[in-house]
C-alpha positions in Angstrom: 176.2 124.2 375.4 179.7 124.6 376.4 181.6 121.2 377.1 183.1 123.0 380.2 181.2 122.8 383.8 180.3 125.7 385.3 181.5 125.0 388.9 185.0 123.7 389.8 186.2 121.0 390.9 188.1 123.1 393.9 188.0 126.2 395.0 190.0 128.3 392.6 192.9 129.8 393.5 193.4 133.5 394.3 196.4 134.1 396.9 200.0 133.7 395.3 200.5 131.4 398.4 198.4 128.7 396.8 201.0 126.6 394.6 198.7 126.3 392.0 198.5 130.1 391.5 201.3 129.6 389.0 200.6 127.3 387.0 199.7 127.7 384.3 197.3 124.7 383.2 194.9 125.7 385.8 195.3 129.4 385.4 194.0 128.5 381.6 191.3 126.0 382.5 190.0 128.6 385.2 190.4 132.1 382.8 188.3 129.0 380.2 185.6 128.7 383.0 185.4 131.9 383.9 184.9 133.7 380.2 182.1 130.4 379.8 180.0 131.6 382.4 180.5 134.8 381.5 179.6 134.5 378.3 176.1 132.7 379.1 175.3 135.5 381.6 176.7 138.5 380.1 175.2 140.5 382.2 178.7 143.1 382.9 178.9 143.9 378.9 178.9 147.6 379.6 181.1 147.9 382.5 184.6 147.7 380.9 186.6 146.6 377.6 187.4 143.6 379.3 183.4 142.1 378.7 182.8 142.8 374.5 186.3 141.8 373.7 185.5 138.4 375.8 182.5 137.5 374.4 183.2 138.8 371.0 186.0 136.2 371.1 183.8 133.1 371.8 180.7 134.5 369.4 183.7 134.0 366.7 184.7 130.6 367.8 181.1 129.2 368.3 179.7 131.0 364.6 182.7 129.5 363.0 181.9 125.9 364.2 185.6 125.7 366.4 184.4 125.5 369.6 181.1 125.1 371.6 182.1 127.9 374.3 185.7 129.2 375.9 187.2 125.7 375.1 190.0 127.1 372.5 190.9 130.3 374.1 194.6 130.5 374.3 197.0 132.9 375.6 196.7 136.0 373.3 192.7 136.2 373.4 193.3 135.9 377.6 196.0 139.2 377.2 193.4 140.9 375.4 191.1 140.4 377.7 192.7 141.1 381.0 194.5 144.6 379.2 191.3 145.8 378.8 190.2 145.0 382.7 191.0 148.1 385.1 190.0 146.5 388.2 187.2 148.7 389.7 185.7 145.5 390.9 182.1 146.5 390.0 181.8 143.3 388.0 182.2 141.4 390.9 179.9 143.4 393.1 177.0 143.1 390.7 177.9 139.2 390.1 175.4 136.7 391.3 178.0 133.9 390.9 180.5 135.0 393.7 181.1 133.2 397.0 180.2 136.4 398.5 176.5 135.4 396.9 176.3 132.0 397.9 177.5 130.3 394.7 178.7 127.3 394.3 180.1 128.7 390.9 183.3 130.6 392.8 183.6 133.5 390.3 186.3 136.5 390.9 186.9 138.5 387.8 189.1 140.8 389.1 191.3 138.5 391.0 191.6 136.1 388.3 192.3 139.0 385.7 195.3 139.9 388.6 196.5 135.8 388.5 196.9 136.6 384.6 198.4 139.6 384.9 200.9 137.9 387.8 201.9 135.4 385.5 201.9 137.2 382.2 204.6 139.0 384.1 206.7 135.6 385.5 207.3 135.1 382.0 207.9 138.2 379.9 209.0 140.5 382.6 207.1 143.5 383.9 206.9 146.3 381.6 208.5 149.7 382.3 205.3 151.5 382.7 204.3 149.1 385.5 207.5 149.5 386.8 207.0 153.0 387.1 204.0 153.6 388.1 204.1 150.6 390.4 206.2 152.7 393.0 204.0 156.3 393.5 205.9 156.5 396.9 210.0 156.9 395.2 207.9 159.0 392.7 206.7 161.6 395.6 209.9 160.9 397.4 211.8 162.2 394.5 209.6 165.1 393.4 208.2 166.5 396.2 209.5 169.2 398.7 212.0 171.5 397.0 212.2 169.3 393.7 208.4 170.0 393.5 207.8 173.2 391.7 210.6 172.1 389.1 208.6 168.4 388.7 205.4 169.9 388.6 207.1 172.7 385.7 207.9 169.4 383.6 204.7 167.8 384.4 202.3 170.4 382.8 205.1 171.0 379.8 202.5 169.1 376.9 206.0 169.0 374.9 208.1 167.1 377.9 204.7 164.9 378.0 204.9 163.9 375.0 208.1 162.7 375.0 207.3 161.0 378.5 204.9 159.0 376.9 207.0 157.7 373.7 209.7 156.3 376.5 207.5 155.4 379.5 204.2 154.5 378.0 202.2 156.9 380.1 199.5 159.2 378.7 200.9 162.6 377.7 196.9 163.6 377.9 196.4 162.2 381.6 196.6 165.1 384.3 199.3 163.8 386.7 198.7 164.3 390.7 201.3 167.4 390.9 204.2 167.4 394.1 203.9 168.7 397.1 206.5 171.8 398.1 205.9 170.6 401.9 204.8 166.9 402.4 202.2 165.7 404.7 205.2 164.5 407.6 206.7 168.5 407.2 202.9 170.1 408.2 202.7 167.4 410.5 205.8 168.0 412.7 205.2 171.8 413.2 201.4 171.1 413.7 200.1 172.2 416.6 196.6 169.7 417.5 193.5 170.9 418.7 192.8 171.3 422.7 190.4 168.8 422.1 192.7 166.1 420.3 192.9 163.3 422.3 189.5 163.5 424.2 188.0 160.8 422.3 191.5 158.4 422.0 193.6 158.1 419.2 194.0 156.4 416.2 196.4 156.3 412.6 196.4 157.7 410.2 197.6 155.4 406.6 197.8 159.2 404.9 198.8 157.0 401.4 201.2 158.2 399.1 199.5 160.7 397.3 198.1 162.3 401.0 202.0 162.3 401.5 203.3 163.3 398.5 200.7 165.3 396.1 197.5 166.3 397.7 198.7 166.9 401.3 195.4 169.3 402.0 193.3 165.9 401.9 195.0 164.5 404.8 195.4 167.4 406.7 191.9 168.5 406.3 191.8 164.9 408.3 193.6 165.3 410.7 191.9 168.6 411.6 188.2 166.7 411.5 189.5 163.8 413.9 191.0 166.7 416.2 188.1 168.5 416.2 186.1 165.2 417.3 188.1 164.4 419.8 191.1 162.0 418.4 194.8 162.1 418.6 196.0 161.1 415.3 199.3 158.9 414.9 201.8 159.0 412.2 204.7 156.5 411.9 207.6 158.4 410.8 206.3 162.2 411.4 208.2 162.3 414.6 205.2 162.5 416.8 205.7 158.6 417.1 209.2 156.9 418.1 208.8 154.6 415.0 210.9 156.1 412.6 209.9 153.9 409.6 207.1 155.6 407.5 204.4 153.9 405.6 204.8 152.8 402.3 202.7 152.5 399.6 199.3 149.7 399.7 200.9 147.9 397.5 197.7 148.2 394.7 199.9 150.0 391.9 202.5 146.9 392.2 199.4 144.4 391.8 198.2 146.2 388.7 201.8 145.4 387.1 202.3 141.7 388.2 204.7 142.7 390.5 203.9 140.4 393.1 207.0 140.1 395.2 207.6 143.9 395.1 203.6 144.4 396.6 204.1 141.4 399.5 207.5 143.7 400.6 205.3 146.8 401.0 202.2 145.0 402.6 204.6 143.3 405.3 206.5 146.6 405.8 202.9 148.3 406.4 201.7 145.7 408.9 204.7 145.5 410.7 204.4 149.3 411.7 200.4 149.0 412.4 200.6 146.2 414.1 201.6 147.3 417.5 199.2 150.6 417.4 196.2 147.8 416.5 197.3 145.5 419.5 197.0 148.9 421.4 193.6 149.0 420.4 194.0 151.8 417.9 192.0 151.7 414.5 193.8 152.2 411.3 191.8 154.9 409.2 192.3 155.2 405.8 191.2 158.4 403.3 191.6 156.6 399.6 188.9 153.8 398.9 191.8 151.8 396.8 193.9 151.6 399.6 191.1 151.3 402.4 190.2 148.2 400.3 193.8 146.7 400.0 193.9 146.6 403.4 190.5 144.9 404.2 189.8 142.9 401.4 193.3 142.4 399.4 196.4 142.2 401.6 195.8 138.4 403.7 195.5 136.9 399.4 199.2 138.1 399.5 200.4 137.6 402.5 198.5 135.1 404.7 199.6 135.3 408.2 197.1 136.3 410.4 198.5 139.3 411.9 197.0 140.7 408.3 193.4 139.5 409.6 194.1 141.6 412.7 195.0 144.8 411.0 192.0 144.5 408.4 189.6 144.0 411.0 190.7 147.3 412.5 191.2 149.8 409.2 188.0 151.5 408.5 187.7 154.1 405.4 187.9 158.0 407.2 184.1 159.2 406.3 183.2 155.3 407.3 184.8 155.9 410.7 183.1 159.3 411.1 179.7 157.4 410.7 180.7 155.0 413.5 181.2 158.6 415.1 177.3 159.7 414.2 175.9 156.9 415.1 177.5 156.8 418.5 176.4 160.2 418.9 179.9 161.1 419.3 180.2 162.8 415.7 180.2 167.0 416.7 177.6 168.4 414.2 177.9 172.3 414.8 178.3 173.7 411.3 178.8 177.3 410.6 178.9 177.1 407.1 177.2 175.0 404.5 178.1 173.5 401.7 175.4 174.4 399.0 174.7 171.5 396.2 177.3 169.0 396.4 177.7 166.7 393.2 179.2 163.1 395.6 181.1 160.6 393.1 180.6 157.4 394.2 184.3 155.3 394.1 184.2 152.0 392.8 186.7 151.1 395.4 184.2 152.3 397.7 181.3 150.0 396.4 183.8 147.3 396.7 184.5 147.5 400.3 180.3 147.3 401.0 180.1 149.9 403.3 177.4 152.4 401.8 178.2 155.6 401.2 179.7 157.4 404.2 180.9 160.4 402.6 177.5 161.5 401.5 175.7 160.5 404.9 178.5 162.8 406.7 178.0 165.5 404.4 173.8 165.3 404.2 174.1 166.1 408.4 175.5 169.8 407.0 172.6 172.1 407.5 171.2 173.8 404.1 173.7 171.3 401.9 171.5 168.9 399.2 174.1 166.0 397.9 173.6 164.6 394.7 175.2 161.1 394.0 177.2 160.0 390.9 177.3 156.5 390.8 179.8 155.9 387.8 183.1 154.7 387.3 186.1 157.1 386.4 188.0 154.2 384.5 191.0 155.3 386.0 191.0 152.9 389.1 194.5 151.9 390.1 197.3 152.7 387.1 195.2 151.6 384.3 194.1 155.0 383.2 197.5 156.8 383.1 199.0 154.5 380.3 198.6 155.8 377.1 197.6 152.6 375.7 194.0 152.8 377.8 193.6 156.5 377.8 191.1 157.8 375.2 189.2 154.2 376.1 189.5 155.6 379.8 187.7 158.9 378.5 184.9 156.5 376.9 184.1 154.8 379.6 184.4 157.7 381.8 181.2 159.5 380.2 179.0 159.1 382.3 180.7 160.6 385.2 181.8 163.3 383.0 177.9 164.3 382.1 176.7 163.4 386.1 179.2 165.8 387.3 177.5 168.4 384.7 174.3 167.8 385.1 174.6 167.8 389.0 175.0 171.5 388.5 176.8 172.1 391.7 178.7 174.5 394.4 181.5 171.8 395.3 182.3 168.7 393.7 183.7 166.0 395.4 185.1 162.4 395.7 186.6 160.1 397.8 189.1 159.1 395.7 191.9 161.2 394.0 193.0 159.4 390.6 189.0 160.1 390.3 189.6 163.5 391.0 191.8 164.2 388.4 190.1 162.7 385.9 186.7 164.7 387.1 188.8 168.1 387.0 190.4 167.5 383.6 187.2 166.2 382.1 184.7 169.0 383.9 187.6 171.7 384.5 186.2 171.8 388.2 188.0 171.6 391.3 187.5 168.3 393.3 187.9 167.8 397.4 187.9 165.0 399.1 184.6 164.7 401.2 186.9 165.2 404.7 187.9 168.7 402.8 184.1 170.0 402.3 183.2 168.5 405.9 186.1 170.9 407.2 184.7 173.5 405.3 181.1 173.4 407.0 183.5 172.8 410.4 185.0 176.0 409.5 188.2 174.7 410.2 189.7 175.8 406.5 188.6 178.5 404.1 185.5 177.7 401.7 186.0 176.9 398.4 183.5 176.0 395.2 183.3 174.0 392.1 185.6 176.5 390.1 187.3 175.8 387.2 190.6 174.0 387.4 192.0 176.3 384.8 
């Protein structure tokens, strides 16, 4: 038995705020706890790299006599470990040792595998692939609009990709989300909403920077479903509203890297523009299940005022707010068309916020439509699966969604969230909507479209 205790002394800490955060005596007695109790349980061996490498690393230590448990872990066998962890949070879901459970054990993979990460990069820096994908908002800023069909040229160039990925470190293999000709704020300000926007009050939208930038259709199929229910949706920065900020990224991509003091920035620029529309009594409705969960669960670790409490209690994930909708009897349910089989991934960001599985209850209320859950991870979650370094792993552990797509055998795939998406539509050569897109579908508020192939 392992000579360290299972339970610590105080609580561990998780927010950069806490001065112990940095430093790095208790980061290494608490990564040493944390791989101990691990190791005894081992029950999360299958869900990432991060698990097998872990306990590989103590089996070797214990069977050569040096240690009884984590005790002589050092700094390179905690980098090993927390490169391989791509923070899809299912290990913490499933844990039985969280606060969340009751425990007086504290355990929090994922945040603690972020604490590394934080201070790996206080002291060597962040690398440039962090650095680049850490900021997807300059990216679409950059690239979309009438830079967009050049940028999206040089993205699907395999030769350009290549060399991309010898200077930048990102995956010449992984399909990157293409530009938008018009962004999401362009459709927007000639938009035209429903008679009946407005009916049912109004809330905002947090369109994220790929509904902004890249895939546009998700969050205007969005806008059209709130319309059509009765909302008026807001939009810092579209021109509908007199802010004339816009929102900037959630601030996850930054985390992945260690950036810490570039994520606080974007997180304080965020709440500063909901803020007022919350105090209005507006919710804050979010389409990506990574950012919908930066928001609620991740953003008051980083920034700890309590104006942060204030705007997580009102953000709510889009198909989550449309069940509120059903359940109040408020959710319009005349469907012209149906949607056939529908193969539903289930995000692990999703699973992480503990709401269920909205998208698939909205979509099941769709006359003659049978949905078919996925419940796998596409190893993509966050930056993590774009780097070349973690791609064909990404692929490995991706298998399982790759074969539950297939064997769903169905008319329209879709997911929540849209890094998922592209590893889905490279992997099974299908197209992939958002669940908002296939509810406005059955709507009949945009043409119908099926699982084709992507190529």
């Amino acid at each position: 038995m392992s000579v360290i205790a299972r339970d610590p002394a105080t609580p561990p800490a998780t927010s950069p705020n806490d001065p112990r955060y940095y430093d790095a005596r208790d980061l290494e007695a608490e990564l040493r706890r944390t791989f101990q109790v691990c190791h005894e349980c081992r029950m999360c061996v299958g869900y990432c790299g991060s698990f097998p490498s872990l306990f590989d690393r103590i089996d070797k230590a214990v069977d050569s006599g040096a240690a009884e448990g984590a005790e002589t872990l050092d700094n390179a066998d905690f980098k090993a470990v927390g490169d391989e962890c791509w923070q899809c949070k299912l290990c913490y879901i499933k844990c039985p040792y969280t606060a969340d459970e009751g425990s007086s054990t504290l355990l929090d993979f994922p945040r603690l595998m972020s604490r590394e990460r934080a201070n790996r990069a206080q002291r060597e820096g962040i690398p440039l692939v962090d650095k680049i994908l850490g900021e997807p908002q300059m990216i679409g800023q950059l690239g979309s609009g009438a830079a967009a069909p050049m940028a999206n040229l040089i993205t699907r160039n395999q030769l350009l990709r290549k060399v991309q990925e010898k200077v930048t470190g990102i995956s010449a293999e992984f399909p990157l989300p293409p530009l938008a000709k018009e962004t999401f704020t362009e459709w927007l300000k000639t938009h035209t909403p429903a008679a009946s926007a407005g009916e049912l009050g109004e809330v905002v939208l947090f369109a994220t920077c790929y509904g902004e930038y890249n895939t546009p259709a998700v969050v205007q199929a969005a806008v059209l479903v709130l319309e059509h229910n009765g909302f008026k949706v807001r939009y810092p920065g579209s021109g509908v509203d007199a802010q004339d900020d816009m929102f900037t990224c959630c601030a996850l991509p930054n985390i992945d890297g260690g950036d810490v003091a570039s994520a606080t920035k974007k997180i304080d620029h965020n709440i500063a523009l909901m803020l007022p529309h919350v105090r209005a009594g507006r919710k804050i409705i979010v389409p990506a299940p990574s950012c919908g969960m930066m928001i609620k669960k991740e953003w008051h670790e980083y920034v700890g005022r309590p104006e942060v409490k204030e705007v997580a209690d009102a953000t709510l994930d889009l198909m989550e707010f449309l069940v509120v909708l059903g359940k109040e009897k408020k959710l319009k349910r005349e469907f012209p068309k149906s949607l056939g089989t529908v193969a539903y991934h289930a995000a692990c960001h999703l699973r992480a916020q503990k709401i269920g599985f909205p998208g698939l209850r909205v979509l099941n209320a769709v006359p003659d439509t049978e949905v078919r859950m996925v419940e796998e991870c596409s190893a993509v979650d966050g930056t993590w699966g774009m780097k070349a370094a973690h791609y064909e792993t990404g692929r490995k552990y991706a298998g399982k969604l790759t074969r539950g797509i297939n064997d769903a055998e169905a008319d329209t795939v879709v997911t929540d969230c849209s890094l998922s998406a592209l590893r889905i539509g490279k992997e099974n050569g299908v197209q992939v909507l958002h669940p908002v897109e296939a509810l406005a579908q059955a709507y009949g508020l945009i043409p119908r479209t099926t699982a084709a192939p992507t190529a």
